[in-house]
VEXTI-904576 format. One line per 4 residues: their letters; for each residue x, y, z of C-alpha. Coordinates in Angstrom, 1 decimal, decimal comma. Each point is the difference from the previous one (the first is absolute). Layout:
a) X Y Z ~ ...
This chain:
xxxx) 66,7 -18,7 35,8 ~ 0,3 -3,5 -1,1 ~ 3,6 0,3 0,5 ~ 0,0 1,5 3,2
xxxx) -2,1 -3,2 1,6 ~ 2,6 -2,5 -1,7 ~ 2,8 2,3 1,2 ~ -1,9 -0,1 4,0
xxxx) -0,7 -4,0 -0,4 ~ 3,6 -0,7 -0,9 ~ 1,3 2,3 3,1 ~ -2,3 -1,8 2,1
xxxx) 0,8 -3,8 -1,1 ~ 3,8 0,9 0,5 ~ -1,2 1,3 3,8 ~ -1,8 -3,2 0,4
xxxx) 2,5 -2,7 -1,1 ~ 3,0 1,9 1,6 ~ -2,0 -0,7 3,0 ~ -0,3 -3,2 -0,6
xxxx) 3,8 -0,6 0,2 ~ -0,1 2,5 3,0 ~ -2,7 -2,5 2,1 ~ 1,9 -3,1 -1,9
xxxx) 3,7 0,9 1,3 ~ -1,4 0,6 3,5 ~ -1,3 -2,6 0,5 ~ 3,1 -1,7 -1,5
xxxx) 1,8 1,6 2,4 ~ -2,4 -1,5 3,1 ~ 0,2 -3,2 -0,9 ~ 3,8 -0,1 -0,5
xxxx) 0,3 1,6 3,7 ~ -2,7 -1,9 1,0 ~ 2,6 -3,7 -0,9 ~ 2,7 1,9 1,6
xxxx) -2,1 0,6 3,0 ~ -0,5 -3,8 -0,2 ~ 3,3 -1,0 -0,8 ~ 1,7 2,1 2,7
xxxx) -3,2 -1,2 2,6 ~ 0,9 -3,8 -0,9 ~ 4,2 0,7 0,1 ~ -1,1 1,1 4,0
xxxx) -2,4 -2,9 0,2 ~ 3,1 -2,1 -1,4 ~ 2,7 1,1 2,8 ~ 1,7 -2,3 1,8
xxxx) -0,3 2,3 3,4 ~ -2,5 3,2 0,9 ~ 2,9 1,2 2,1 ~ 2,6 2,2 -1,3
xxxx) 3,9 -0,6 0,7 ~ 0,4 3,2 1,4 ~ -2,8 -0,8 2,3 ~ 1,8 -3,2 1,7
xxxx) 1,6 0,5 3,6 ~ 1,1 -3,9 0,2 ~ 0,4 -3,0 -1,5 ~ -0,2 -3,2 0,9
xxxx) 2,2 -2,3 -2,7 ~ 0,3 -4,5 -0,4 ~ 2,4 -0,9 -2,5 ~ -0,4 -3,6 -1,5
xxxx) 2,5 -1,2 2,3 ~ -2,5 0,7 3,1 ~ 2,2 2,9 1,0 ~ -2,4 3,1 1,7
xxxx) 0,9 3,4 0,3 ~ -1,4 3,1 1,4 ~ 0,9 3,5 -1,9 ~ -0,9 3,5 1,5
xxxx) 0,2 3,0 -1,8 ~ 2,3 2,3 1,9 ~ 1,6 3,2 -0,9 ~ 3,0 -1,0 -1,5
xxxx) -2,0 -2,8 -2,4 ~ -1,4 -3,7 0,6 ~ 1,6 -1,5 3,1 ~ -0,4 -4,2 1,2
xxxx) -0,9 0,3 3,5 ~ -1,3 -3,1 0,6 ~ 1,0 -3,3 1,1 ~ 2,9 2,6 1,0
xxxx) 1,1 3,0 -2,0 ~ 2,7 -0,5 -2,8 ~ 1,8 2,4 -2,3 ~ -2,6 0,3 -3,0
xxxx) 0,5 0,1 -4,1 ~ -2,5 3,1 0,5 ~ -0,4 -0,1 -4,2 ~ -0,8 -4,0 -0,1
xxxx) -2,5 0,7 3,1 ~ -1,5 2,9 -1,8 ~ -0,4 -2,7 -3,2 ~ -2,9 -1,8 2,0
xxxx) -2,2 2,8 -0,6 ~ 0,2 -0,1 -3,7 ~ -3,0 -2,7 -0,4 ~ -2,3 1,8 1,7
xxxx) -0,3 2,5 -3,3 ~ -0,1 -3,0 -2,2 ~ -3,4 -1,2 -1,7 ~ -1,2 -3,5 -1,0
xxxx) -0,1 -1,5 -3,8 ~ -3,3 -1,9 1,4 ~ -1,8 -1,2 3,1 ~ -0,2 -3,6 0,9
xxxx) -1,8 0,4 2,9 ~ -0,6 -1,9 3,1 ~ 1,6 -3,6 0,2 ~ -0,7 -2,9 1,7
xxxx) 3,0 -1,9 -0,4 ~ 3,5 2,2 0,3 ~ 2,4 -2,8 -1,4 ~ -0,3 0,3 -3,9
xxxx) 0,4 4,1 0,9 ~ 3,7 -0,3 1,4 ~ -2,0 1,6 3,6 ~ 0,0 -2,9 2,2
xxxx) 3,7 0,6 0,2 ~ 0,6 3,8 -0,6 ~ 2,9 0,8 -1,4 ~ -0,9 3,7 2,0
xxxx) -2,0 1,6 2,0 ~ -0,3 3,6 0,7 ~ -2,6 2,0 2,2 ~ 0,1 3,8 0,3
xxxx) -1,4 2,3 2,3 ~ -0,8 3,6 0,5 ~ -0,1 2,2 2,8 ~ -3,5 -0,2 0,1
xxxx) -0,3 -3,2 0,3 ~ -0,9 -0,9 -3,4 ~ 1,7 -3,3 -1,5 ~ 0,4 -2,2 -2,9
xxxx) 1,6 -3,8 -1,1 ~ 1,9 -0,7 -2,6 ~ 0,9 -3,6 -0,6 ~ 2,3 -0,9 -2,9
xxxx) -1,1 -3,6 -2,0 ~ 1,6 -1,7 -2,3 ~ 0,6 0,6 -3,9 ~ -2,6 -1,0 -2,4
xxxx) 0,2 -2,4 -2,5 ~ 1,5 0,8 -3,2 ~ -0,3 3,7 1,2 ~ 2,5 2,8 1,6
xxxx) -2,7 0,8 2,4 ~ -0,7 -1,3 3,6 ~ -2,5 -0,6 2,1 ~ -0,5 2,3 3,2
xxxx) -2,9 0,0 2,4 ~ -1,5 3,2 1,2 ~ -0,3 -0,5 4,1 ~ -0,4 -3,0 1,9
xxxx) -2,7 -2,2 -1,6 ~ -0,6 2,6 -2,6 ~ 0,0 0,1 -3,4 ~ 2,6 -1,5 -2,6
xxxx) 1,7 2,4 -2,8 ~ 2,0 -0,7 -2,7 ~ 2,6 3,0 -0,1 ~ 3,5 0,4 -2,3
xxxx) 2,8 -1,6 1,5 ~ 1,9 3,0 -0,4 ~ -2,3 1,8 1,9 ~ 0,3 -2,1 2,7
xxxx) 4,0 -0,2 0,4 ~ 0,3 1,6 3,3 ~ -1,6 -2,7 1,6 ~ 2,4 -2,0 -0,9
xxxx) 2,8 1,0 2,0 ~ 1,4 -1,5 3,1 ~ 0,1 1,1 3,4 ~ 3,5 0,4 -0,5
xxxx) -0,3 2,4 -3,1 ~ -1,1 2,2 2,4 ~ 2,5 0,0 2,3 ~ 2,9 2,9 -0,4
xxxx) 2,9 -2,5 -1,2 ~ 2,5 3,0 -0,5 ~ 3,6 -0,9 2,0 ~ -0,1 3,7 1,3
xxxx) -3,4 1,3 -0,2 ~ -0,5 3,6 1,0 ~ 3,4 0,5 -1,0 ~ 1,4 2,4 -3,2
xxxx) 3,1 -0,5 -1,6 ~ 0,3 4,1 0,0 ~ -0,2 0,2 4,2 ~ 3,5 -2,5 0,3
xxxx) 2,9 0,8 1,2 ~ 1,8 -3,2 0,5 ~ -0,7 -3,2 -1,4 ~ 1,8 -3,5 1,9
xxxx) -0,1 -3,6 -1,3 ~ 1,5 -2,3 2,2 ~ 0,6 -3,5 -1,1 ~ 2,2 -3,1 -0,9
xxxx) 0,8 1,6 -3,0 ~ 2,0 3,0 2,1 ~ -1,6 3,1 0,6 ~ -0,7 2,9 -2,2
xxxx) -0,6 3,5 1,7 ~ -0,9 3,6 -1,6 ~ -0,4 2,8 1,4 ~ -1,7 3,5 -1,8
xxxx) 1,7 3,5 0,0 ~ -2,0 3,1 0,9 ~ 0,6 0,9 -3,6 ~ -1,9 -3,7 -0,9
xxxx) 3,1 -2,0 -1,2 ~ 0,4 -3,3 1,4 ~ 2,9 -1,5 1,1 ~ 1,5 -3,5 1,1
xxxx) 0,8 -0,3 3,3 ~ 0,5 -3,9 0,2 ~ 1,8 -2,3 -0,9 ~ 2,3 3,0 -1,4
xxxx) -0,5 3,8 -0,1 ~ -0,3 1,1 -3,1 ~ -2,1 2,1 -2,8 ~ -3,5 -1,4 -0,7
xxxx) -1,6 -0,3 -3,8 ~ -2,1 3,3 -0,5 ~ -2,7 -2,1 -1,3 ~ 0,5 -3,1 0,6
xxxx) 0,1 0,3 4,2 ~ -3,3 1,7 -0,3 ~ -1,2 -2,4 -1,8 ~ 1,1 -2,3 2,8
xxxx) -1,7 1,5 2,3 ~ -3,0 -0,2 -1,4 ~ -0,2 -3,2 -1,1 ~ 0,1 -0,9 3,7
xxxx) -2,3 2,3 1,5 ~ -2,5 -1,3 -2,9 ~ 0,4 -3,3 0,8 ~ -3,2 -2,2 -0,5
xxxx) -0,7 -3,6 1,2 ~ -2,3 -2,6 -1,5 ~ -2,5 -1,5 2,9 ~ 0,3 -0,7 3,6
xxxx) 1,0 -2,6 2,4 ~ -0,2 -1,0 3,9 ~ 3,7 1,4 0,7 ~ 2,3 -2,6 1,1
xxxx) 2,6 0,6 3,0 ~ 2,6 1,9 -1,7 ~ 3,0 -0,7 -0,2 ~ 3,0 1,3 2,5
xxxx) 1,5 1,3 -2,9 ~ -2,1 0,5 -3,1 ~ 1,4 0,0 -3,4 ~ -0,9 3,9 -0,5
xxxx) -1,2 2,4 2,2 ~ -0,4 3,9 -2,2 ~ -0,3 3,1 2,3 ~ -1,3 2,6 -1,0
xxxx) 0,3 3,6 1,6 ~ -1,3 4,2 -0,7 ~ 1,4 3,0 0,9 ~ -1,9 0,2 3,8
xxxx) 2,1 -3,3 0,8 ~ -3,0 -2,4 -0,2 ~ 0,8 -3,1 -1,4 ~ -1,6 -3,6 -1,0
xxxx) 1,4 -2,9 -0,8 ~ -1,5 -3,5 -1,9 ~ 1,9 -3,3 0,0 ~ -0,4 -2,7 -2,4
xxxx) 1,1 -3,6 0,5 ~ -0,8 -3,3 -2,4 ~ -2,5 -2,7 1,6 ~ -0,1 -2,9 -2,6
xxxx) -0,7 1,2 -3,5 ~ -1,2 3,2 1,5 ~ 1,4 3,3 0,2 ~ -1,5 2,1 3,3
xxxx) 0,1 3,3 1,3 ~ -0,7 1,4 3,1 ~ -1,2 3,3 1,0 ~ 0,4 1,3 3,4
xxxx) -2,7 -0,7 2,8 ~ -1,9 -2,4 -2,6 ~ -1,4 -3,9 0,0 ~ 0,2 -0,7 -3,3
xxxx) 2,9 -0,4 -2,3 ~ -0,1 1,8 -3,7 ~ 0,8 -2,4 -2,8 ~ 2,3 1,6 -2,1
xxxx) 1,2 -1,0 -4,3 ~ 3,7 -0,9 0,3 ~ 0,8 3,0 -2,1 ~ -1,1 2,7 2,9
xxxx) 2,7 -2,1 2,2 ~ 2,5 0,4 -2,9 ~ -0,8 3,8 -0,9 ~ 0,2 0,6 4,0
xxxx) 3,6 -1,6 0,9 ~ 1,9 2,0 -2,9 ~ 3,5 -0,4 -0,9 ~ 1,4 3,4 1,4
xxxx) 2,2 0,1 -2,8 ~ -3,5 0,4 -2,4 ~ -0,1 3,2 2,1 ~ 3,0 1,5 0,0
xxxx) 0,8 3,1 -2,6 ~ 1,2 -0,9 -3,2 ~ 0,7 3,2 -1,1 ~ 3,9 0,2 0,8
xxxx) 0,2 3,6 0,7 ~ -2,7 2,7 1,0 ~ -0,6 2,9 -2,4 ~ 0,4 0,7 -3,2
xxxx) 2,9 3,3 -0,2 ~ 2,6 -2,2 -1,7 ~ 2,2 2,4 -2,0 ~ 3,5 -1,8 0,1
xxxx) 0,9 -3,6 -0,8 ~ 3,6 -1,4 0,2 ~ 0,3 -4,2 -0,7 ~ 3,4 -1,5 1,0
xxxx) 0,7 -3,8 -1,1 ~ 2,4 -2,1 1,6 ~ 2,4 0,3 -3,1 ~ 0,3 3,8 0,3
xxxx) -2,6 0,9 -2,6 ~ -1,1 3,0 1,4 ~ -3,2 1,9 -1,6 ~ -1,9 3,0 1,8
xxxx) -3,0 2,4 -1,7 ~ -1,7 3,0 1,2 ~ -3,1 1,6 -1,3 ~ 0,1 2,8 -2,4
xxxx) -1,6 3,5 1,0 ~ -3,4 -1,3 -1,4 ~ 0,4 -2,9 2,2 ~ 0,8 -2,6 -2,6
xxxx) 2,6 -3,0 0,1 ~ 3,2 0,7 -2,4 ~ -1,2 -3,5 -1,8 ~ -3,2 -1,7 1,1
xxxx) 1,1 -3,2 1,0 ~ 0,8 1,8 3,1 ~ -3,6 -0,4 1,1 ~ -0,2 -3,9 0,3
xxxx) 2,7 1,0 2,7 ~ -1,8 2,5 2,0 ~ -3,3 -2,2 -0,3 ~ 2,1 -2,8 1,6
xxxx) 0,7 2,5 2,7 ~ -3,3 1,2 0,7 ~ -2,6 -2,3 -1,6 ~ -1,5 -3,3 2,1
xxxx) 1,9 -2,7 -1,0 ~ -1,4 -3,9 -0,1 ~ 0,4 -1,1 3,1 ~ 1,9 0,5 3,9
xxxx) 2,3 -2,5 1,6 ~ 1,6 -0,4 3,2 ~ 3,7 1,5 -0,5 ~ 2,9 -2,5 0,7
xxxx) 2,6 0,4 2,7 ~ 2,3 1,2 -3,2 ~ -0,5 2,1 -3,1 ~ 0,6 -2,3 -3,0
xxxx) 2,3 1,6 -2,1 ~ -1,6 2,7 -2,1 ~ 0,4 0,6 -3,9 ~ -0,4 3,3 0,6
xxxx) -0,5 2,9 3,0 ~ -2,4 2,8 -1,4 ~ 0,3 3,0 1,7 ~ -3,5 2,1 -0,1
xxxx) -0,7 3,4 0,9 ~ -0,1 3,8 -0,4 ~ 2,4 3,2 0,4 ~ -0,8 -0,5 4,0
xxxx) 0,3 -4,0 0,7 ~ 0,9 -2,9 -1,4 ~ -0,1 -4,4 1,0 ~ 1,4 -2,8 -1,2
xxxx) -2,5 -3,1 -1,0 ~ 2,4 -2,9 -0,9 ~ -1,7 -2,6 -2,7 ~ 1,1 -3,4 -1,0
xxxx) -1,1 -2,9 -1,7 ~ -0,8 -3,1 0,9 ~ -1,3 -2,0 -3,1 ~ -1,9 1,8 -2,5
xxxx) -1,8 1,6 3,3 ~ 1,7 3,9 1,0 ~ -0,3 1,0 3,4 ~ 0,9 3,1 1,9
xxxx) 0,9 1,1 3,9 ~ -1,8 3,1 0,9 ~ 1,6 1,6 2,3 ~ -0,7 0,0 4,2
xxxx) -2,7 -3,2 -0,6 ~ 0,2 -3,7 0,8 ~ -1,9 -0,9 -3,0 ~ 2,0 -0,4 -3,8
xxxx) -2,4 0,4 -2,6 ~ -0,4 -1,7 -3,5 ~ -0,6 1,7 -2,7 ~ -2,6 -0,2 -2,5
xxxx) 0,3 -2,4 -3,6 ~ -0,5 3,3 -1,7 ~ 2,2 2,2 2,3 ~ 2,7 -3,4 -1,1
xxxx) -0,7 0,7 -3,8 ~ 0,7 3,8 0,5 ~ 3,3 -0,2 1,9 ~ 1,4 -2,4 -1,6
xxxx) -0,6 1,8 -3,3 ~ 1,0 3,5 1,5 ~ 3,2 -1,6 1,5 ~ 1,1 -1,6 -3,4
xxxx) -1,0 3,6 -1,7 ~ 1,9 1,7 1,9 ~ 3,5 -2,1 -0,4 ~ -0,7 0,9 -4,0
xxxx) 1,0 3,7 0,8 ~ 3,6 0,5 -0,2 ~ 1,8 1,3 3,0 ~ -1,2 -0,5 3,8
xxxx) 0,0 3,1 2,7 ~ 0,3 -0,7 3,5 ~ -3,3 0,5 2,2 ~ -0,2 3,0 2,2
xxxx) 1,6 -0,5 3,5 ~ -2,5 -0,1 2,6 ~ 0,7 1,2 3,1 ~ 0,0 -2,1 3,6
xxxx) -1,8 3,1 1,2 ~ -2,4 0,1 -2,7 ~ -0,8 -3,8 0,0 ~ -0,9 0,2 3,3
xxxx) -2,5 2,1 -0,2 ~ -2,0 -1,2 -2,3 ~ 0,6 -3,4 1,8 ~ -1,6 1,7 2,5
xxxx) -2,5 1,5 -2,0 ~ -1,2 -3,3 -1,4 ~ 0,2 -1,5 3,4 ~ -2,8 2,4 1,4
């Protein structure tokens, strides 16, 4: 009997102190959700704004160089409207909004005297509004001392916070940072067909196939680099500036003027001119002039020989090679039925053929005299791409182009190693006749 009360008072103390730890981690629990509670309650009573970005219709924005701006939400993104609408950085505008979400490291509070603050001369100002009616002020101080954080004060006359710079870096921008200073804005690389620069440096103009292969049209006709036109193209259409001016007069003839036109036969055009140590560029129908880095003025006036193909001839179905030197030494090769060269040195050959080589230049009035004519081709067609030397440099003439082109210091290495290889062997066979017929067809194959 004895045993069974112990037993009933053991059960009974275990009840009572797992209880205990029951009540004790509940109210654990409370008091940890109660701080959070707190915490998140004084994180909202910290905010720099009540009102939520997505709630803002318009903006009204001073940058420290007493520049205002209005901004109006519109479909498309932020939009200037006012003093007069102007093509907007709709990403920098959208940046303004960012504060609003930020909270204060501590409250300063009212201030009678703005000076030591940095806010008798803002370095910003920004005032949202709703639809509703509802607005706010934002007015960006200065930094404090031996701090990264700044001073901003919450409304007109209201209280001073002390907020992380980083934070506040938005503010900081200029009026002009959010201006659209894109060359071409609105315009995709992917939508033109034919790209025009016009300038003292001669023109360059390209045109794109229906198949998308561009091609120069001026100041010669000929193939256009498969990535480096595109490339090009690009680079133009992506063109950014730096700030903005008052635009000068132009002049009657500017130093570049880049036209840009799509498939439905709409076309713009920017020109760009040097005023003093400034570079400018002008957009149609605008006042003010875009400041552009020198290098946007260089990568827009290329060298159309940067452009043109490098590869001296299309495609790759090369099964017959036939090298005649000026001395009679005659070679030829043909691939074997598993479509490998008789010796492999015959591959630095066919990559001379059909591999980009360094670099384009204007061909000369005459063909220098070659070391060698290699024939290239298959069972059906065949052309003759004379190469010389001049120096240590080899070029070749591709056939049907006004451009010679160099080739590369490895494509050097490799010939010149192939060529003495190949007067090692004994005897020298004669290079397969090729046909006026057939070289005119594939003349006029590589020509279209």
């Amino acid at each position: 009997m004895k045993g069974e009360n112990a037993m009933s008072s053991g059960w009974r103390l275990n009840l009572i102190l797992l209880a205990v730890v029951v009540v004790g981690f509940g109210v654990l629990l409370g008091l940890q959700r109660h701080e959070e509670g707190e915490k998140r309650a004084d994180e909202r009573s910290r905010a720099l704004s009540a009102l939520k970005p997505e709630q803002i219709a318009s903006m009204s924005f001073t940058d420290r160089e007493g520049t205002q701006l209005t901004l109006t939400r519109q479909q498309s993104g932020w939009a200037i409207t006012a003093p007069k609408p102007l093509r907007t950085d709709a990403d920098s505008a959208a940046r303004l909004l960012e504060p609003l979400e930020k909270r204060y490291a501590r409250l300063v509070g009212k201030v009678e005297d703005l000076a030591p603050f940095g806010l008798d001369k803002p370095s910003a100002k920004l005032t949202v509004s709703t639809k509703e009616g509802q607005s706010e002020t934002l007015i960006l101080g200065g930094v404090a001392p031996v701090s990264s954080k700044r001073y901003v004060q919450l409304g007109e006359g209201g209280d001073v916070a002390l907020v992380a710079a980083a934070d506040l870096s938005a503010l900081v921008q200029t009026a002009d940072d959010l201006r659209d200073k894109r060359l071409f804005p609105a315009w995709r690389s992917d939508d033109v067909t034919r790209i025009a620069v016009f300038g003292k440096q001669g023109d360059v103009v390209m045109v794109k196939s229906d198949k998308g292969e561009w091609a120069l049209q001026s100041p010669y006709k000929d193939r256009a680099s498969l990535n480096r036109a595109p490339i090009w193209v690009n680079t133009v259409t992506n063109s950014v500036g730096m700030s903005f001016v008052p635009a000068p007069p132009p002049p009657e003839n500017p130093e570049w003027r880049a036209e840009l036109t799509n498939a439905k036969g709409d076309s713009v055009a920017v020109s760009g001119w040097q005023v003093g140590d400034k570079l400018l560029a002008l957009r149609p129908g605008e006042d003010d002039a875009i400041v552009i880095p020198e290098y946007v003025a260089e990568d827009i006036q290329r060298d159309p020989l940067s452009l043109s193909a490098l590869r001296p001839l299309l495609g790759n179905n090369v099964t017959q090679l036939a090298l005649a030197f000026v001395n009679n030494e005659n070679y030829r090769a043909e691939r074997n039925d598993k479509g490998q060269w008789e010796r492999p040195l015959w591959k630095s050959f066919e990559e001379l053929a059909t591999r980009e080589a360094f670099s384009a230049v204007k061909a000369g009035a005459e063909l220098p005299d070659p070391w060698f004519v290699m024939t290239v081709g298959n069972a059906e067609t065949a052309q003759a791409i004379p190469v010389w030397k001049q120096g240590e440099a080899i070029y070749l003439a591709p056939p049907q182009r006004p451009v010679w082109l160099k080739a590369s210091p490895l494509q050097v290495e490799e010939i010149n190693k192939a060529v003495a290889a190949l007067r090692k062997q004994d005897g020298a066979a004669k290079p397969t006749p090729v046909s006026t017929e057939s070289a005119s067809n594939a003349d006029d194959a590589q020509a279209r």
